[in-house]
C-alpha positions in Angstrom: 90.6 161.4 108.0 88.6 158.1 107.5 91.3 155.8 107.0 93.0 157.3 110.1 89.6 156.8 111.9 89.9 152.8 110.2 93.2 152.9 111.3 92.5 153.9 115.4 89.7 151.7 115.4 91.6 148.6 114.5 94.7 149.3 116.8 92.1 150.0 119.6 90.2 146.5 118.7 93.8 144.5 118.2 94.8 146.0 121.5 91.4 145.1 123.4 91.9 141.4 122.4 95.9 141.3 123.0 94.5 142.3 126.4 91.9 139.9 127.0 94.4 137.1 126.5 97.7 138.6 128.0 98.5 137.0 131.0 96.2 133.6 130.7 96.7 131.5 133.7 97.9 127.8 132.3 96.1 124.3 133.4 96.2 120.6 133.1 93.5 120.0 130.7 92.7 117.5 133.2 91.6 120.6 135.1 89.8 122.2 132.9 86.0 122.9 133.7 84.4 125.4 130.7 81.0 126.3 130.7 78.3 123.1 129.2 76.5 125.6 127.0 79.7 126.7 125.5 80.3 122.9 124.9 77.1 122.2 123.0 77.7 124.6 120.9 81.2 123.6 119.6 80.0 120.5 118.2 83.3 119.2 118.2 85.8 116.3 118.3 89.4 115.8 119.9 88.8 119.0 119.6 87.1 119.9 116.2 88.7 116.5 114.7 88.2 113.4 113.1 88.1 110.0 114.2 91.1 107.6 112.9 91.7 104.8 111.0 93.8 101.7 111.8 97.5 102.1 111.3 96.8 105.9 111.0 98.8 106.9 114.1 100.6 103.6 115.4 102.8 105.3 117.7 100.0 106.4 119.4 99.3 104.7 122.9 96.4 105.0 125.6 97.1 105.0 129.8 94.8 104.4 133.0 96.2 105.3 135.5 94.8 103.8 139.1 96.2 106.3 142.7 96.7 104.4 145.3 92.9 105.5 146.4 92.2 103.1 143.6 91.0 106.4 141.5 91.6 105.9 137.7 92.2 108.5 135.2 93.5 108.6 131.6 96.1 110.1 129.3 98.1 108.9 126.1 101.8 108.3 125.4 103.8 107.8 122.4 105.4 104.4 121.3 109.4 105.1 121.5 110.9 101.8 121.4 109.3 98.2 121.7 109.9 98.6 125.8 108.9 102.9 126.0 106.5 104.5 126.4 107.0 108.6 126.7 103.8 110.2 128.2 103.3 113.2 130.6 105.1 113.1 134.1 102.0 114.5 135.8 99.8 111.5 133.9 102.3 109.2 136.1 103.5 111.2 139.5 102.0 109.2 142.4 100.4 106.3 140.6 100.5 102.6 141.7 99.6 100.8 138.4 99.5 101.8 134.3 97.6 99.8 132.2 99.4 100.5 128.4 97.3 99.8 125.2 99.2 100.4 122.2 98.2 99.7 118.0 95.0 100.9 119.3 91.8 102.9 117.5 89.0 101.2 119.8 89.8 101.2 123.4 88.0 97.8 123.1 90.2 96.5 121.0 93.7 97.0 121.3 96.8 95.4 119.5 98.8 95.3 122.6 98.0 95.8 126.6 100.2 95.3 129.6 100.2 96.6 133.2 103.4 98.6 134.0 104.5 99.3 137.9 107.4 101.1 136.1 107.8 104.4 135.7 110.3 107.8 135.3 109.5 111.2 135.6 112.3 113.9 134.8 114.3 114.8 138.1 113.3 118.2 137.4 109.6 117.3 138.0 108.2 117.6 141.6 106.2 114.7 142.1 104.7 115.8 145.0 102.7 118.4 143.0 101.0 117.1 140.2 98.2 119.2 139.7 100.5 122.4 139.0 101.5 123.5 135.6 105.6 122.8 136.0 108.4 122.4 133.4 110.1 119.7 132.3 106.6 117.6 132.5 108.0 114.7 130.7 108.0 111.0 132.1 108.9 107.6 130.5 106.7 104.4 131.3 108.9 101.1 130.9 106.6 98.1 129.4 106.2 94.9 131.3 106.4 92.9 128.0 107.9 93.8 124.9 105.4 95.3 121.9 105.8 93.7 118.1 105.5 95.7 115.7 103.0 95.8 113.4 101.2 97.5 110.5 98.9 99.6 113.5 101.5 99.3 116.0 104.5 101.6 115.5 107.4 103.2 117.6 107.5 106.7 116.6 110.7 109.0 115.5 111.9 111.4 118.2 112.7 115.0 117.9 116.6 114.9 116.9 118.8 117.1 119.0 119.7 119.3 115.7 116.0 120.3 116.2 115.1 120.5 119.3 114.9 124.1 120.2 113.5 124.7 116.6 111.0 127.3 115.8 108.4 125.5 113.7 106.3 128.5 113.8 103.5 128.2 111.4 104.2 124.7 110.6 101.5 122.1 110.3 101.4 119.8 113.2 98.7 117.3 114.4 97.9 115.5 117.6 96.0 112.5 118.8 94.7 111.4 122.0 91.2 109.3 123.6 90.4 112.6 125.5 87.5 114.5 125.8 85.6 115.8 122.6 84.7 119.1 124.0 85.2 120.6 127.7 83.6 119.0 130.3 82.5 116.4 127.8 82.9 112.0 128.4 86.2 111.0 126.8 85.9 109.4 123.7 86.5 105.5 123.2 87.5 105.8 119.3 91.1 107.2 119.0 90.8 110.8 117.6 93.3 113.1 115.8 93.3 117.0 114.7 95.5 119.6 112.9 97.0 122.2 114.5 99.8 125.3 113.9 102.6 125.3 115.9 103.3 129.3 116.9 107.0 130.5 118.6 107.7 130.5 122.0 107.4 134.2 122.1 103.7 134.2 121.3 102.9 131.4 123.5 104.6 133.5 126.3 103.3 136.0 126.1 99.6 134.7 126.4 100.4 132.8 129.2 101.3 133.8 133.1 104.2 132.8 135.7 106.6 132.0 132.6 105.7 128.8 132.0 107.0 128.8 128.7 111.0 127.9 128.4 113.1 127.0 126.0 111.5 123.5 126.2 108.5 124.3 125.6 106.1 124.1 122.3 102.7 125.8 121.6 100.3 125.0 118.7 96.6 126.5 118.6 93.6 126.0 115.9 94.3 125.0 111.9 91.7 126.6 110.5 88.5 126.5 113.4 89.5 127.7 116.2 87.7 125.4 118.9 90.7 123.0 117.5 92.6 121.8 120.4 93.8 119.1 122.9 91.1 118.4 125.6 91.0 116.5 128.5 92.2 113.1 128.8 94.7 114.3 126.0 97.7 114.8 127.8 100.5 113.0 127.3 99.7 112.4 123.8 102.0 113.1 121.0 102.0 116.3 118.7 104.1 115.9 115.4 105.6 117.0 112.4 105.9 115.6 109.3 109.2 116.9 108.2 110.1 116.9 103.6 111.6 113.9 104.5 108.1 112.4 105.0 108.7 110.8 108.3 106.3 111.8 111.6 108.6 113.2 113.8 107.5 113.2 117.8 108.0 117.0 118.8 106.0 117.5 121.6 104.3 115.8 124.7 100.7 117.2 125.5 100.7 119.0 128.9 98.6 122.0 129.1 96.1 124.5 127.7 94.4 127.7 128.8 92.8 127.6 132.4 90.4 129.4 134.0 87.2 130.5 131.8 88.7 129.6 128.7 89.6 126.1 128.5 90.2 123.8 125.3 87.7 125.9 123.0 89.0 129.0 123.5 91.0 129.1 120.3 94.3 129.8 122.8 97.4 128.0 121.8 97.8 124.5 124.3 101.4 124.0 125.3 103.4 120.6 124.9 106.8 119.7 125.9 109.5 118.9 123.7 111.5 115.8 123.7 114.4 116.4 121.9 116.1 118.5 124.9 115.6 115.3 127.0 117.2 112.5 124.7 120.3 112.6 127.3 118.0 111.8 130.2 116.6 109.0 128.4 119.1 107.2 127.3 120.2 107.6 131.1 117.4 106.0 132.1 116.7 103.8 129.4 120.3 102.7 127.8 119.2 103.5 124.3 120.1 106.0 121.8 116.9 107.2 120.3 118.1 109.3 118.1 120.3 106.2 116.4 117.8 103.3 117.4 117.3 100.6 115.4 115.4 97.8 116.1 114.6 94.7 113.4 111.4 95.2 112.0 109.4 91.6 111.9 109.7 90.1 108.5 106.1 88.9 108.5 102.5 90.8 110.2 101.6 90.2 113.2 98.0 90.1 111.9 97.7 87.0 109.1 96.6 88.6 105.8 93.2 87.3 104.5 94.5 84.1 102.4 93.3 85.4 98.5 90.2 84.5 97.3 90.5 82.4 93.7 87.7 82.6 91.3 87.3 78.9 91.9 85.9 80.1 95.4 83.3 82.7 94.0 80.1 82.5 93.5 78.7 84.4 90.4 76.6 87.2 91.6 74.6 86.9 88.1 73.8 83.2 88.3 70.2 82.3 89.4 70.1 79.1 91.1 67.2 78.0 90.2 65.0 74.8 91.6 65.1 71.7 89.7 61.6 70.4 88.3 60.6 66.7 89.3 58.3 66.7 86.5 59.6 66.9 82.8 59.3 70.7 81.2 56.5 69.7 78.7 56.6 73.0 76.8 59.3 71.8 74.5 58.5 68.1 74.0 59.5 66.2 71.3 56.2 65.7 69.2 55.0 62.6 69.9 57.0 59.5 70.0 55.5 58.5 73.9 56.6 54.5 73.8 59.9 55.6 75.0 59.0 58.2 77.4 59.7 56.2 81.0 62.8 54.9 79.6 64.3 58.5 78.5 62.2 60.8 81.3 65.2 60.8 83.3 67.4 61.3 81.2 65.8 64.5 80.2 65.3 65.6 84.0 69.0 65.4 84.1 69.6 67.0 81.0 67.1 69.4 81.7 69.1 70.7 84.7 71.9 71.0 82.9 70.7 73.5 80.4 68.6 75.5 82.7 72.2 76.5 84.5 73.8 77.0 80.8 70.8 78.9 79.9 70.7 77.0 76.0 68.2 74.6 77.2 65.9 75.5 74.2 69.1 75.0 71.5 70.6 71.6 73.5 67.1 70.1 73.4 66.1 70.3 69.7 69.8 68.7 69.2 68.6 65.9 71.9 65.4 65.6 69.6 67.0 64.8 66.8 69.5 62.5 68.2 66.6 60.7 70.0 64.9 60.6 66.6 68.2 59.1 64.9 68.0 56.5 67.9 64.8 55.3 66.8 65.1 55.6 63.3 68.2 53.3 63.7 66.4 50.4 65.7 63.6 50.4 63.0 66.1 49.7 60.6 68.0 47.3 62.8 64.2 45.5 63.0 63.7 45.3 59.3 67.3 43.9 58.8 66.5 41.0 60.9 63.1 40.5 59.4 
């Protein structure tokens, strides 16, 4: 009778939260307003993240956009080829001007950075309203100058057509982005990154309202806290998969996550668009293959390597560079013998030096003692012979 008890209570409690989150309106996480106190208390990153090193995510790239009100807002992209950038087709619908920064951690500091006027969003997309959650919210940004390649600055492998209505359920993914650190937060200058779960299609939809998830579509929620997420300022960005051939694969563009009173902590799966379903529309737009690009690889860094340090060049740490006495170290003299002491003082001063830095002074100077005492012992001789 207990365990049935156990048993009602569970299905009763699974049922109460499968409710709670059925029908979840989507939003631009651009949208997204959460509660501050709900914020504080997250204490998070990208969402519950970490902050990333150079050359840790070199396909990664960060967009302002400017309206033609002159208001500028933010998203990220994904390095696909030295001229392409693929980002978010409501990041780019009705802008005048993106400024592109690519090999970038610091927003300050940036490997690369060029204005772009050029810009594609899928024909599918209604430009004319970007602030609802649509399909097909993909866009392509064309680079006024060519990027180089370099050890932070990366184009980025795109999901192949074999895979790209794959269920990577339960896989580990991970996305980047310069977005906000919690809901309702300031975006973040350093470049950020956090591990997710990709989850099927059929989970995502049904959390989610006005069947916004298609075939095109991928969801990923928390790793293993589940305030992990995609915020705002995110979109656009890439999420990817690191398949067993080792190689970061581009599945999904960041688009949206839950709306309403839930936002980016709510431990809700976000959604992200997949590219592999669009690599005919790019190469329609763009004239390349990315599924078979290749592109020559410079055969030295961008960034000159630190010429090597020799050991000629070091200074031993151990050594103590000690001040040279003007007056001769009288502790150790040489027991009398003073006629000759103007003559040879300097001599010893120089000396002296000498074996401070070799650290035998006491050793060198008893052999100078004697040798000084041969010295005179000789001219005595020399005296008498003539004598």
């Amino acid at each position: 009778m207990l365990v049935k008890t156990g048993l009602f209570l569970l299905l009763v409690t699974v049922l109460q939260v499968s409710a709670r989150y059925a029908g979840v309106q989507p939003d631009f996480i651009e949208n997204v307003i959460k509660h501050e106190e709900e914020a504080v208390l997250s204490g998070s990153r990208i969402v519950s993240g970490w902050e990333a090193e150079p050359g840790q995510h070199p396909h990664h790239a960060a967009l302002r956009m400017v309206d033609p009100t002159g208001s500028v807002s933010a998203c990220g992209g994904s390095i696909a080829s030295k001229e392409w950038v693929i980002t978010a087709a409501h990041c780019t619908a009705g802008r005048v001007t993106i400024v592109v920064r690519g090999g970038v951690v610091s927003l300050t500091n940036p490997e690369y950075i060029s204005e772009s006027t050029e810009y594609y969003n899928h024909p599918l997309y209604d430009n004319s309203k970007p602030t609802v959650v649509q399909h097909h919210d993909i866009g392509l940004v064309k680079l006024q100058s060519p990027v180089t390649y370099s050890f932070r600055l990366q184009r980025i492998r795109i999901q192949p057509r074999v895979d790209a209505y794959r269920n990577y359920e339960g896989a580990l993914v991970y996305a980047s982005g310069h977005g906000r650190t919690w809901t309702g937060a300031a975006t973040t200058e350093v470049l950020r990154w956090v591990y997710l779960t990709a989850i099927s299609n059929q989970a995502c939809g049904s959390t989610f309202t006005s069947g916004i998830i298609i075939e095109t579509s991928i969801c990923a929620r928390f790793y293993n806290v589940t305030s992990q997420s995609t915020c705002q300022g995110d979109s656009g960005g890439p999420l990817v998969h690191v398949g067993s051939d080792g190689v970061p694969t581009l599945i999904g563009v960041t688009s949206f996550v839950a709306g309403g009173d839930f936002g980016c902590h709510s431990g809700l799966p976000a959604g992200f668009i997949r590219p592999g379903p669009y690599l005919d529309w790019f190469e329609q737009v763009t004239g390349i293959d990315f599924e078979n690009l290749v592109e020559v690889e410079p055969t030295t860094p961008t960034t000159p390597a630190p010429s090597p340090t020799t050991p000629e060049d070091l200074r031993p740490t151990t050594e103590d560079y000690q001040t040279v006495a003007t007056t001769p170290n009288d502790d150790e003299g040489s027991g009398g013998d003073d006629g000759d002491d103007c003559s040879d003082s300097d001599e010893d001063d120089e000396l002296s030096e000498l074996l401070k830095r070799l650290e035998v002074k006491v050793k060198v100077k008893v052999r100078f003692d004697k040798y000084k005492h041969k010295q005179e012992t000789d001219k005595v001789v020399e005296v008498k012979k003539h004598h």
